[in-house]
N, C-alpha and C positions, 0 to 999 in steps of 0.2 A: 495279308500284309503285302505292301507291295514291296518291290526292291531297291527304292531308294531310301536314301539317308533316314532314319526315325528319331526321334528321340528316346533316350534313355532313362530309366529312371533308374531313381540314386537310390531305394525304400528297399529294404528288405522286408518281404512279407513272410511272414513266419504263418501265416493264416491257411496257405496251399503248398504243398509238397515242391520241391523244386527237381529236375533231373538231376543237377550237378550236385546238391547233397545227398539225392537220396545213392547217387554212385560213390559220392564220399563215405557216406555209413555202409556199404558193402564191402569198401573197401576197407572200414576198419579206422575212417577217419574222425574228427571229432567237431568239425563243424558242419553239424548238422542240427536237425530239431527233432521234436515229439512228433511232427506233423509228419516227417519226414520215413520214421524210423516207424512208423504206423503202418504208411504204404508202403514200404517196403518187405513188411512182414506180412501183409494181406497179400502182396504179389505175390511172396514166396509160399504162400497157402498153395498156392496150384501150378507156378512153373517152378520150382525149389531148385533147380540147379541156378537161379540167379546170379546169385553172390559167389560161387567158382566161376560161371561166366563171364563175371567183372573181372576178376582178380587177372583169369586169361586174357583180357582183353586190356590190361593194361602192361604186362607183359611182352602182349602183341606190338603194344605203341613203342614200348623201347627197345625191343627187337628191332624195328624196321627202324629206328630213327639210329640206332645203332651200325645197320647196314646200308643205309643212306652217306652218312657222314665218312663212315670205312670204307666201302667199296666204291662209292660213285663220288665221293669228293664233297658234297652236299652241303653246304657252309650257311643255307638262309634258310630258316623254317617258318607258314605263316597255322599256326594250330586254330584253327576254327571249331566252336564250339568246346572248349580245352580243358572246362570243367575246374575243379578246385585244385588247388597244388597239392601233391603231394611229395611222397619220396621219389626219386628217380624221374623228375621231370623231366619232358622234352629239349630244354637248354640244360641241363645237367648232365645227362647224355651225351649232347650233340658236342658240350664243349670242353669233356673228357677227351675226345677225337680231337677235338682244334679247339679250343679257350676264344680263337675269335668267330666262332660258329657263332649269327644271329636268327631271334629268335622271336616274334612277336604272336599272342597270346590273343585268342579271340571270343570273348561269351559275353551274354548279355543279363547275365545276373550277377547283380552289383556286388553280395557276396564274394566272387570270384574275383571281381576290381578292388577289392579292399583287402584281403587275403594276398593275391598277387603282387599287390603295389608294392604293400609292408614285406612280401620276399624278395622284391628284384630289385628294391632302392639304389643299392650298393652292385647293382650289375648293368654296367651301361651298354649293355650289345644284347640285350633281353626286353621286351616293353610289354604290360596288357591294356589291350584296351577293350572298352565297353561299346558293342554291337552286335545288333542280330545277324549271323554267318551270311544271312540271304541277300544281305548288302553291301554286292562285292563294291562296288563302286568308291562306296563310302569308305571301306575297309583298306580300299585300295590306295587309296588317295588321303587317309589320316597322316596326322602328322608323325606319327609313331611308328607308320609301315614305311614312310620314304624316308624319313632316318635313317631307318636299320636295312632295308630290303634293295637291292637291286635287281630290278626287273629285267636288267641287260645280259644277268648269268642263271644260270639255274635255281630252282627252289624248288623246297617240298611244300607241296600244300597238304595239308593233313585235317581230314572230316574222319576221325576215329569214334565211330560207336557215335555219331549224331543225326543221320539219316534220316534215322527215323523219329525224329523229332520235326521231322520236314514233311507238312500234307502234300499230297497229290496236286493240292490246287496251287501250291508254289514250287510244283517243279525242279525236283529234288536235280533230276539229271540234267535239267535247264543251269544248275546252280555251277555243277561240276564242269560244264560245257565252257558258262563263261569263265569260272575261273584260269581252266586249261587256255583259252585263246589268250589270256594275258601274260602268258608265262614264255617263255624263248625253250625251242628245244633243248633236251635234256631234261628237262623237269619232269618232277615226279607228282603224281596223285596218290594218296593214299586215302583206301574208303572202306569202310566197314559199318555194318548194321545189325538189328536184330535182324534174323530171318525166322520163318518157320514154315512146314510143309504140310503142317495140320490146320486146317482150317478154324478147330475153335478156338485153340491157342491164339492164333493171330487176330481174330474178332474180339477171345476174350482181355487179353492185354493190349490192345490197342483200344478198345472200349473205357480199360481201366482208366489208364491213363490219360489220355483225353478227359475223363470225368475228375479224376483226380487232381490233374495240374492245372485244371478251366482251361482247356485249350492250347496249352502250351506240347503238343505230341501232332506225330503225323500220325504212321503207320508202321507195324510190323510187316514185313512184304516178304518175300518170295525169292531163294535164291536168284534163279534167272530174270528178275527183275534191275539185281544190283549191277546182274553182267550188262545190262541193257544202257545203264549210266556213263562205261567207258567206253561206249564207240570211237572209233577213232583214234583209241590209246594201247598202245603197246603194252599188254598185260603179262608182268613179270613172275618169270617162274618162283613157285609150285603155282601159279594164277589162283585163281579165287576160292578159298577154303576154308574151313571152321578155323579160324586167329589160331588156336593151341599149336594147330599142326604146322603154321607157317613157319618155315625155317627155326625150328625150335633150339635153341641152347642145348638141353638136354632131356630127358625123359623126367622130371621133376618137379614137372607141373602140378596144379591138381587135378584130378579126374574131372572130367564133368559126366555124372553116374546116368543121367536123364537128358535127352535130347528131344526134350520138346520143343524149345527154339535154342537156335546159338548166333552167338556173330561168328558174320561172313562177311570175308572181303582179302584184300589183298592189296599190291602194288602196280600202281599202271606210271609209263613213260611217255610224253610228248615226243617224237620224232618229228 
């Protein structure tokens, strides 16, 4: 797909799994499908820590949107690939810290556009819109992202746990590159992925999925692959590390018992 503007479609297919419900049923959420909750039970056939994986991994997202808004001031959020609402959203979080923290909202499954709209009616400094994350251009340039967004102070751009939904041949780190050149110092990237160090694991779910979403999946890749994404960006301490352990609240997480793959990532800075 290339990276400019595409069109959208408005169709739920209920016919192929989708990423954002099949993470919505791990997480426990209820818009999801039979299709959905299918592959997700065959995945968990062979990497079973999945579903603590998620759970840390969205923890991880309100951690950092937590310590962005507290400690760095961080008032614009743009969430690429953002998946379905749940509790403790990224604007729920962010405007706990400040009520005028903005926040705009980024997937391309229509689901997510119909679920998000009906929650942020009544919240005017929050927007979602429908696009593929790979188009930054577009995304840039909505009418929804220059309403809420000033390009002239800092933002978070936040690719939490979407990586790898991004092929090789679109240039996952090309993607982070352009975003970061658009943004004024001070801004922040936040990036996280699957990774894993075992070679079947990462052919075998990357294989799945790809077959299971018809194409809608990149790759499981390689810790040192994600470090390879921030060149150029100031990477904030604990730097890049299984999500649980990233500046954790407290020991109260849930374990993840199996480390066949985990998400890995952390926080990087424009300087």
């Amino acid at each position: 797909m290339s990276q400019e503007a595409q069109p959208q479609s408005s169709a739920v297919d209920v016919s192929i799994p989708s990423v954002a419900r099949m993470y919505d049923y791990y997480l426990g959420g209820k818009d999801n499908y039979a299709v959905d909750r299918e592959a997700c039970d065959e995945l968990s056939k062979v990497v079973p820590s999945t579903q603590v994986l998620a759970i840390n991994n969205r923890r991880f997202l309100q951690r950092v949107v937590r310590w962005l808004a507290r400690e760095h001031g961080i008032r614009q959020f743009v969430d690429h690939g953002s998946g379905l609402p749940t509790q403790d959203n990224v604007h729920q979080v962010a405007q706990q810290v400040d009520p005028e923290s903005r926040v705009v909202y980024v997937d391309n499954d229509p689901i997510v556009l119909a679920h998000g709209r009906a929650l942020l009616e009544e919240n005017a400094n929050t927007a979602v819109i429908q696009a593929d994350m790979r188009d930054t251009e577009g995304i840039f340039t909505s009418p929804e992202v220059e309403r809420l967004i000033d390009f002239d102070r800092p933002v978070a751009a936040l690719f939490v746990s979407v990586l790898h939904c991004i092929p090789d041949s679109d240039d996952p780190a090309g993607l982070i590159k352009r975003v970061a050149d658009r943004l004024v110092p001070g801004s922040f990237l936040v990036v996280c992925q699957l990774v894993s160090e075992d070679a079947a694991t990462r052919d075998f779910v990357t294989n799945f999925m790809a077959e299971s979403t018809q194409g809608h999946w990149g790759r499981v890749r390689q810790a040192h692959e994600l470090a390879g994404f921030l060149d150029g960006l100031e990477v904030q301490e604990p730097g890049l590390v299984e999500v649980s352990t990233w500046n954790p609240d407290a020991d109260l997480g849930p374990k993840q018992l199996t480390k066949e793959w985990i998400e890995f990532g952390g926080v990087a800075r424009k300087v």
